[in-house]
Short mmCIF file of the C-alpha atoms (twelve columns), coordinates in Angstrom:
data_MODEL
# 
_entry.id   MODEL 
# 
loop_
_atom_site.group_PDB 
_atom_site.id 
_atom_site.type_symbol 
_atom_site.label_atom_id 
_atom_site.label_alt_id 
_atom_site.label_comp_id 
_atom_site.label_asym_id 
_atom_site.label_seq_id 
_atom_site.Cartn_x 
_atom_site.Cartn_y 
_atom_site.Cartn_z 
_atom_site.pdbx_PDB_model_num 
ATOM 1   C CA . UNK A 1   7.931   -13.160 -15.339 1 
ATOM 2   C CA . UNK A 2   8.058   -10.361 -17.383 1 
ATOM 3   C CA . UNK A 3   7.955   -12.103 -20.551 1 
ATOM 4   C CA . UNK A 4   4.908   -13.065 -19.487 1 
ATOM 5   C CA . UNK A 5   3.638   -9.431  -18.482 1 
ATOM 6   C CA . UNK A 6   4.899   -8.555  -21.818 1 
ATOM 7   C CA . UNK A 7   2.575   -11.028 -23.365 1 
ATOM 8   C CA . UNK A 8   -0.582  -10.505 -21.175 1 
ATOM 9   C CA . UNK A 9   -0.124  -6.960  -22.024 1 
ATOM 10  C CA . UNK A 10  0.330   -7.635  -25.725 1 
ATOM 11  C CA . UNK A 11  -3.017  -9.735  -26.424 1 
ATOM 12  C CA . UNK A 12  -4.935  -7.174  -23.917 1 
ATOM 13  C CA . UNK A 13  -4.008  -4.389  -25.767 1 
ATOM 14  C CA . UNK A 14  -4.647  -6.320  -29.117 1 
ATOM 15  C CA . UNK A 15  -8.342  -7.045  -27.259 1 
ATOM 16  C CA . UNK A 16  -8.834  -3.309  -27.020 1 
ATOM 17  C CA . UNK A 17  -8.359  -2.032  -30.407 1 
ATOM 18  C CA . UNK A 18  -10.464 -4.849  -31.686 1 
ATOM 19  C CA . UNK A 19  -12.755 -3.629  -29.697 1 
ATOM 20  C CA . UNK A 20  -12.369 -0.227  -30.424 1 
ATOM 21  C CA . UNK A 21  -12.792 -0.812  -33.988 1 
ATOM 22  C CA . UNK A 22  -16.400 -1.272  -33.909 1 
ATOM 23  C CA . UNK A 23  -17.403 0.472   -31.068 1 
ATOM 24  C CA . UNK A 24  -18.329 4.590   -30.715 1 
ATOM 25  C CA . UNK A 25  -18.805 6.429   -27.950 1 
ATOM 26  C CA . UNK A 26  -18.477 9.452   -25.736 1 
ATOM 27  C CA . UNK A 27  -15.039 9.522   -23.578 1 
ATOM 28  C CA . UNK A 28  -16.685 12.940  -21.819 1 
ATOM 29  C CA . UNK A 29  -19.063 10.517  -20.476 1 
ATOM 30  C CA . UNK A 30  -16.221 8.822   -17.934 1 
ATOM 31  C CA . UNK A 31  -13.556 12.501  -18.312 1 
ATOM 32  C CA . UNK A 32  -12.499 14.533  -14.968 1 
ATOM 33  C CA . UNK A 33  -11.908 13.512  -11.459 1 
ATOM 34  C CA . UNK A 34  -13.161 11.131  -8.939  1 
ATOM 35  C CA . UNK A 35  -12.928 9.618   -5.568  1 
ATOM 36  C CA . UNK A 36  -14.106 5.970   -4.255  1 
ATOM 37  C CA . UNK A 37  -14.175 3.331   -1.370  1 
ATOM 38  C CA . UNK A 38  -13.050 0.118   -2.569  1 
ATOM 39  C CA . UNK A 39  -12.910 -3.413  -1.074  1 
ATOM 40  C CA . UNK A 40  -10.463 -6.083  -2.252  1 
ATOM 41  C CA . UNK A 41  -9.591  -9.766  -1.479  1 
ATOM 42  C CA . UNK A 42  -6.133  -10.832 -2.426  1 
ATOM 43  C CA . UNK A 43  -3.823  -13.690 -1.761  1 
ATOM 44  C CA . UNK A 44  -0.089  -13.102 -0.785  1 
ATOM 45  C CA . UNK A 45  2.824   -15.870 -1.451  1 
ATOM 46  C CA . UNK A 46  6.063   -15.676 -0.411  1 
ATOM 47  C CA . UNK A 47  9.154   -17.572 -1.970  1 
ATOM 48  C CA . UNK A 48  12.582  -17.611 -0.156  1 
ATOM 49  C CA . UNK A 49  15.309  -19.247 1.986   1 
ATOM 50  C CA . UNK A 50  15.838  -19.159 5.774   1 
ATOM 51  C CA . UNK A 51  19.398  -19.766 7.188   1 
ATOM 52  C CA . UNK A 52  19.775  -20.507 10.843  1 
ATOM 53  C CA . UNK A 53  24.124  -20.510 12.041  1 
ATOM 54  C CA . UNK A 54  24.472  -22.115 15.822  1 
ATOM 55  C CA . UNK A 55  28.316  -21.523 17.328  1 
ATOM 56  C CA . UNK A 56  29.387  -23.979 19.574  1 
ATOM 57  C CA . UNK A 57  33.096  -23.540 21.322  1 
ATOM 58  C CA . UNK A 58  34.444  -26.637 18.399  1 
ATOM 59  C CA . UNK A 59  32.484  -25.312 15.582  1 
ATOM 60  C CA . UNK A 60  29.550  -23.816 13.711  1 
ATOM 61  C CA . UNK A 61  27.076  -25.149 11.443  1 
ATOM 62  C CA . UNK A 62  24.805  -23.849 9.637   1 
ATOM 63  C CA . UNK A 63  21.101  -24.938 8.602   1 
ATOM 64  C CA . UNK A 64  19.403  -23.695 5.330   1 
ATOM 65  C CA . UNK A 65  15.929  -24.107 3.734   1 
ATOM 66  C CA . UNK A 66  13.421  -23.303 1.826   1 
ATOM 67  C CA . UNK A 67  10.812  -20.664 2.500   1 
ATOM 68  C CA . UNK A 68  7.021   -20.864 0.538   1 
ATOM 69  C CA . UNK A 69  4.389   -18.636 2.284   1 
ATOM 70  C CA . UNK A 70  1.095   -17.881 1.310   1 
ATOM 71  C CA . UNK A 71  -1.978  -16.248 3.294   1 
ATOM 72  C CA . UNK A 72  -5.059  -14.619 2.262   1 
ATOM 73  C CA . UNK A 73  -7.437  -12.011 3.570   1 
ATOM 74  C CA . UNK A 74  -9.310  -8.730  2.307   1 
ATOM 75  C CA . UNK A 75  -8.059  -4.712  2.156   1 
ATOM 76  C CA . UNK A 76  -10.885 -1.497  2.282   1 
ATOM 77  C CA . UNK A 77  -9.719  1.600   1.056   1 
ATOM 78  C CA . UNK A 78  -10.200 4.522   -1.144  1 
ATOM 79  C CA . UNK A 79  -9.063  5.932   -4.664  1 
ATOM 80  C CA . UNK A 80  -8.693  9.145   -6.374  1 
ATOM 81  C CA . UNK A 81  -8.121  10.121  -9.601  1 
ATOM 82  C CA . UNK A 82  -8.338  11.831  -12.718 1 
ATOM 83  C CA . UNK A 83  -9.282  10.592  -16.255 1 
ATOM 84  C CA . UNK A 84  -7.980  12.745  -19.117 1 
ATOM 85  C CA . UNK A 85  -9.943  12.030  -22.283 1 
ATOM 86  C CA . UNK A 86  -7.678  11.277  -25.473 1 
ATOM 87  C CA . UNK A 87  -10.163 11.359  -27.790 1 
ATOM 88  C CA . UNK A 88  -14.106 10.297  -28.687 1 
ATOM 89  C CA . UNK A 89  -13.052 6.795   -27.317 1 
ATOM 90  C CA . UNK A 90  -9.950  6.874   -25.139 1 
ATOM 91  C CA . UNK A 91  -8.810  8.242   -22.065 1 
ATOM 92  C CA . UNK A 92  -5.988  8.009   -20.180 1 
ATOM 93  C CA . UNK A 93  -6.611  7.525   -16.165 1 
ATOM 94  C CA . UNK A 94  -4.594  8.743   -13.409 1 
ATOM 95  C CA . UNK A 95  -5.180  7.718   -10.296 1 
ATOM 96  C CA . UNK A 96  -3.200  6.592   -6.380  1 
ATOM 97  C CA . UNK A 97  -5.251  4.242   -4.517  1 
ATOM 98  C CA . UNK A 98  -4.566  3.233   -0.649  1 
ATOM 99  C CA . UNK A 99  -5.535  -0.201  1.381   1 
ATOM 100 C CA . UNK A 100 -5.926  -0.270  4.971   1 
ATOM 101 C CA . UNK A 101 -5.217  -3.528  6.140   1 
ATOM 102 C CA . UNK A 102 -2.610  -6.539  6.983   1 
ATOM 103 C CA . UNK A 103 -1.651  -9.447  5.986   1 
ATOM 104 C CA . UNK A 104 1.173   -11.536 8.918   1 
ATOM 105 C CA . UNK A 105 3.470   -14.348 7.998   1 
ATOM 106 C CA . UNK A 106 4.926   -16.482 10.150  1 
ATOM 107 C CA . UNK A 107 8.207   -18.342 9.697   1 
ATOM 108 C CA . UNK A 108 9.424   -20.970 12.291  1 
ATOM 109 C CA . UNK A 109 12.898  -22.646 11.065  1 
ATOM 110 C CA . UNK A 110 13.491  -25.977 10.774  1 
ATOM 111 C CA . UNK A 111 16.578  -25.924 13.702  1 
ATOM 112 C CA . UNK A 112 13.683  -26.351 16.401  1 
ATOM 113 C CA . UNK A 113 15.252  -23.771 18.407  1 
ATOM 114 C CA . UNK A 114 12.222  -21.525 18.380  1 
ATOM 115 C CA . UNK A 115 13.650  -18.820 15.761  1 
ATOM 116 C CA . UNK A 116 10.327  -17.515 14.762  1 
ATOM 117 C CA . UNK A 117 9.968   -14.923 12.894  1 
ATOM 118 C CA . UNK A 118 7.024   -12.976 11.440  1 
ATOM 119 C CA . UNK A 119 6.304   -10.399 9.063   1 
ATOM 120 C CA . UNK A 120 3.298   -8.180  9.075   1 
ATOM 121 C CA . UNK A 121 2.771   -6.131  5.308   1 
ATOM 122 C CA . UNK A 122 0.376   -3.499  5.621   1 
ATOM 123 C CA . UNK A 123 -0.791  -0.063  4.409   1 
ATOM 124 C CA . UNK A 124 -1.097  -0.808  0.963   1 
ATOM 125 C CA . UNK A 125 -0.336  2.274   -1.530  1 
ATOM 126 C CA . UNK A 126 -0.728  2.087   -5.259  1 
ATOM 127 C CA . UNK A 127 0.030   5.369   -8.099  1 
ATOM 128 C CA . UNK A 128 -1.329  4.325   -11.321 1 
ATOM 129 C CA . UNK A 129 -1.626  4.757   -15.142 1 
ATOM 130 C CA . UNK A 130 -4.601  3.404   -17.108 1 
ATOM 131 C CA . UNK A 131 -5.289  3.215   -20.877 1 
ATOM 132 C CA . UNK A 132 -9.340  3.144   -21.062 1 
ATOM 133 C CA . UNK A 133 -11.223 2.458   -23.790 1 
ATOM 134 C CA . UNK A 134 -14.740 3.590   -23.620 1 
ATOM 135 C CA . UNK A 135 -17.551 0.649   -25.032 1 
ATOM 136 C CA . UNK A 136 -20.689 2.592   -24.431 1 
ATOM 137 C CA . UNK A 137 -22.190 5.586   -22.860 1 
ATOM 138 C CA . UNK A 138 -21.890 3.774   -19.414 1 
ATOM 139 C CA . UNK A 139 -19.085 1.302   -19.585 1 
ATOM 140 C CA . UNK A 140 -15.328 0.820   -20.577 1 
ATOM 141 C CA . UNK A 141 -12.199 -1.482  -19.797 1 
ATOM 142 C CA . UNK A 142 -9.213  -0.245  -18.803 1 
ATOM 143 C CA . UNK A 143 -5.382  -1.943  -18.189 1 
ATOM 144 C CA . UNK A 144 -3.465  -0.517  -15.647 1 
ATOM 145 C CA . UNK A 145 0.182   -0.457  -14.645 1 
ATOM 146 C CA . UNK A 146 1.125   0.668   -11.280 1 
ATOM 147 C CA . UNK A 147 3.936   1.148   -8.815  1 
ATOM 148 C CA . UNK A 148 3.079   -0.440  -5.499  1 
ATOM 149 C CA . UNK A 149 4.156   -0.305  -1.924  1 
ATOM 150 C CA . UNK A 150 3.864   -1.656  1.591   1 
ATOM 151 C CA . UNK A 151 4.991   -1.375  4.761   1 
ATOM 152 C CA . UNK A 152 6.845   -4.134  6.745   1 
ATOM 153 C CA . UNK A 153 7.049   -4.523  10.175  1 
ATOM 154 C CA . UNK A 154 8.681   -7.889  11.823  1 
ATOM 155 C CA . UNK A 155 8.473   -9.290  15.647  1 
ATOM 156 C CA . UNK A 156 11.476  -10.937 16.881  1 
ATOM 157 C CA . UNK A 157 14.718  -10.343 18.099  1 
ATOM 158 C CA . UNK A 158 15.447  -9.471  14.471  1 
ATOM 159 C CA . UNK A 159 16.328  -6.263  12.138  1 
ATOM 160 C CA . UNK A 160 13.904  -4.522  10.135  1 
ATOM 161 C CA . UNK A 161 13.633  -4.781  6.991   1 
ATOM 162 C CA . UNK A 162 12.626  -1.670  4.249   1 
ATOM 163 C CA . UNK A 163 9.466   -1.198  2.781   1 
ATOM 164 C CA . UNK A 164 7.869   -3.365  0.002   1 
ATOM 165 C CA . UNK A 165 7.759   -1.873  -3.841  1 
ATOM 166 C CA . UNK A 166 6.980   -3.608  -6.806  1 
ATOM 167 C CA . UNK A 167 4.898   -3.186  -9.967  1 
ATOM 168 C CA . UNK A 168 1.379   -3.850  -10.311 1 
ATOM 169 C CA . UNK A 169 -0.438  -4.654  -13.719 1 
ATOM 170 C CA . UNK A 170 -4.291  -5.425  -14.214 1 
ATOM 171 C CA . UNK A 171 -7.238  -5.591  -16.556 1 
ATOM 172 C CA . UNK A 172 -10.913 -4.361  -15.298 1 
ATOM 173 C CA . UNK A 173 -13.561 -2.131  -16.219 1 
ATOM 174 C CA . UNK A 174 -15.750 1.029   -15.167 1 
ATOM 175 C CA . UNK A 175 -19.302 1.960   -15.402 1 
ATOM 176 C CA . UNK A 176 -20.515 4.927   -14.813 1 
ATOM 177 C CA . UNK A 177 -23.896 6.225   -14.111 1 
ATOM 178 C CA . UNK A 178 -25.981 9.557   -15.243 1 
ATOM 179 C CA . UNK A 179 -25.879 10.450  -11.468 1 
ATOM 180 C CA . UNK A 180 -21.767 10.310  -11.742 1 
ATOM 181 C CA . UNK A 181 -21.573 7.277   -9.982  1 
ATOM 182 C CA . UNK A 182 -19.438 4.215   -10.852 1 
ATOM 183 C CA . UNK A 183 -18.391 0.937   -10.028 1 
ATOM 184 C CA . UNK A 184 -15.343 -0.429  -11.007 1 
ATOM 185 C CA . UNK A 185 -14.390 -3.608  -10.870 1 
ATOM 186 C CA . UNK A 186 -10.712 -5.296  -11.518 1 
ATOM 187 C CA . UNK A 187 -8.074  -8.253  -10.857 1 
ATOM 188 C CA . UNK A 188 -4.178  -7.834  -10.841 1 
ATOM 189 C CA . UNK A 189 -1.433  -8.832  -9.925  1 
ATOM 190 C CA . UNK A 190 1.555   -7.312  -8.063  1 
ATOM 191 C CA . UNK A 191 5.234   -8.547  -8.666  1 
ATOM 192 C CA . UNK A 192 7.242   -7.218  -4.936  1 
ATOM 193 C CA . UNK A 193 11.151  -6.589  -4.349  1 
ATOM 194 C CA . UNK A 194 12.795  -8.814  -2.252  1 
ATOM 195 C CA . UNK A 195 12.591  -8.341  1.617   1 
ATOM 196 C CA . UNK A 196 15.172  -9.930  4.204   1 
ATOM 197 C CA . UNK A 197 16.167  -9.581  8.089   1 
ATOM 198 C CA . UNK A 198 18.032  -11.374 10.572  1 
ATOM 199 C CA . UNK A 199 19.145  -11.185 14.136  1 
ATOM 200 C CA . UNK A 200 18.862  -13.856 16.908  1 
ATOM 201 C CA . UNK A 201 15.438  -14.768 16.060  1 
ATOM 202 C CA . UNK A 202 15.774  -17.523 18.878  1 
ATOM 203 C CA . UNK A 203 17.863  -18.876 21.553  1 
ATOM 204 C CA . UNK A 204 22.403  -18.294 21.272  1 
ATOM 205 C CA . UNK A 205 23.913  -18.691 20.499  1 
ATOM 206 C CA . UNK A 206 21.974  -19.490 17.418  1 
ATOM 207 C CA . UNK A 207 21.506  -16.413 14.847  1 
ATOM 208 C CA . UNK A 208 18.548  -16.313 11.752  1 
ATOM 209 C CA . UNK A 209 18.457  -14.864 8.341   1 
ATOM 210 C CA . UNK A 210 15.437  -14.856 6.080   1 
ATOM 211 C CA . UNK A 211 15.159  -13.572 2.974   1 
ATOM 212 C CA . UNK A 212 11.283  -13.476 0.691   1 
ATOM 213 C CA . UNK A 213 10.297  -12.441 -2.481  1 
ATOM 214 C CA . UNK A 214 6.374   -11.580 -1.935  1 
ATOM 215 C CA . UNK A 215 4.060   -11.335 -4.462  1 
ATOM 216 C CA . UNK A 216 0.327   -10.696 -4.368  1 
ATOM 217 C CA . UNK A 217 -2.694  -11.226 -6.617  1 
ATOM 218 C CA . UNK A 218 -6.330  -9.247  -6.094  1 
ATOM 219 C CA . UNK A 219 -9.759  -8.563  -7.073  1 
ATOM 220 C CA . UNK A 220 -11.415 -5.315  -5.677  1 
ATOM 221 C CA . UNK A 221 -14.897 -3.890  -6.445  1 
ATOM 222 C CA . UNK A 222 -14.916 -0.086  -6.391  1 
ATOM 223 C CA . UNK A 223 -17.951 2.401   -5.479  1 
ATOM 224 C CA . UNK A 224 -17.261 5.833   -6.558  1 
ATOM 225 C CA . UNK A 225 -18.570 9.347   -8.037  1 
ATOM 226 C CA . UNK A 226 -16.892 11.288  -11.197 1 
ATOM 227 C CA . UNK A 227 -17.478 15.007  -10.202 1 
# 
């Protein structure tokens, strides 16, 4: 995985200068700060192991296998930021970005003994870094790399786990109005640390732990004004 980020970002940023080598424009055009509402669909997968232990008075056996999770839905939210012109054609945006919504998972082992389990990500919060290069008066396109996090909550007779964090890179662009107004619109994708909890999860004497490595891919349209 990241020799493939490494990649992706090599041949964008090889896109960019390309571009930038023909193209002149204004970076004061897209400079300062500015707040928006965005709206994103994303999908979320989840790749891990589930291990379910039953103890009986002769002995106690254990049950393993593997997890694959996957759900879909949409976020709304809002961003704020700050782009710092670095140059008549670059700028350098900093920005945080948070999505109210939830995406729930449920996991039901394969010992039939009714250990579900279910996790339930939400509030969605993103700090960010993005080279921009500037293609017109009105437009530009942007990479961005991120550091991402989540909240987890679980229902079961099981622990809690900690928080989500991960990093987050993406490609989109910006265009921005004489008014000040801008839409921005962008797809990523965001690589999450692993999560795991256990407990009872189910009936005794049996006892569940589950273990996921979540990761989440997006498009969001953004609707915004540079002050």
């Amino acid at each position: 995985m990241n020799k493939l980020k490494t990649i992706l970002f090599a041949v964008c940023s090889l896109v960019l200068v390309s571009i930038g080598t023909s193209v002149k424009a204004d970076s004061g055009n897209f400079a300062g700060p500015y707040i928006g509402i965005t709206a994103s669909g994303w999908g979320i997968e989840a790749e891990g192991t589930s291990n379910s232990s039953t103890v009986s008075e002769d002995s106690t056996s254990t049950t393993s296998d593997k997890v694959h999770l996957g759900k879909v839905g949409g976020v709304a939210g809002w961003e704020v930021g700050y782009a710092l012109p670095l140059g008549s054609a670059f700028l350098l945006d900093i920005g945080a970005t948070y999505g109210a919504g939830e995406a729930t998972i449920d996991h039901d082992n394969d010992s039939g003994d009714g250990g579900l389990v279910t996790f339930t990500v939400d509030d969605f919060v993103t700090v960010y870094l993005a080279p921009t290069m500037v293609l017109s008066d009105t437009s530009s396109i942007y990479l961005k790399m991120a550091i991402s996090e989540a909240d987890v909550k679980t229902s079961g007779d099981i622990t809690e786990p900690g928080n989500l964090s991960g990093e987050t890179w993406a490609i989109g662009t910006r265009t921005v109005l004489d008014s000040g107004i801008f839409i921005r619109t962008e797809a990523g994708y965001t690589d999450y640390n692993s999560i795991s909890a256990s407990g009872l999860g189910g009936s005794q004497p049996t006892s569940n732990t589950y273990s996921v490595e979540p990761s989440l891919a997006y498009g969001t349209v953004s609707l915004g004004f540079r002050f």
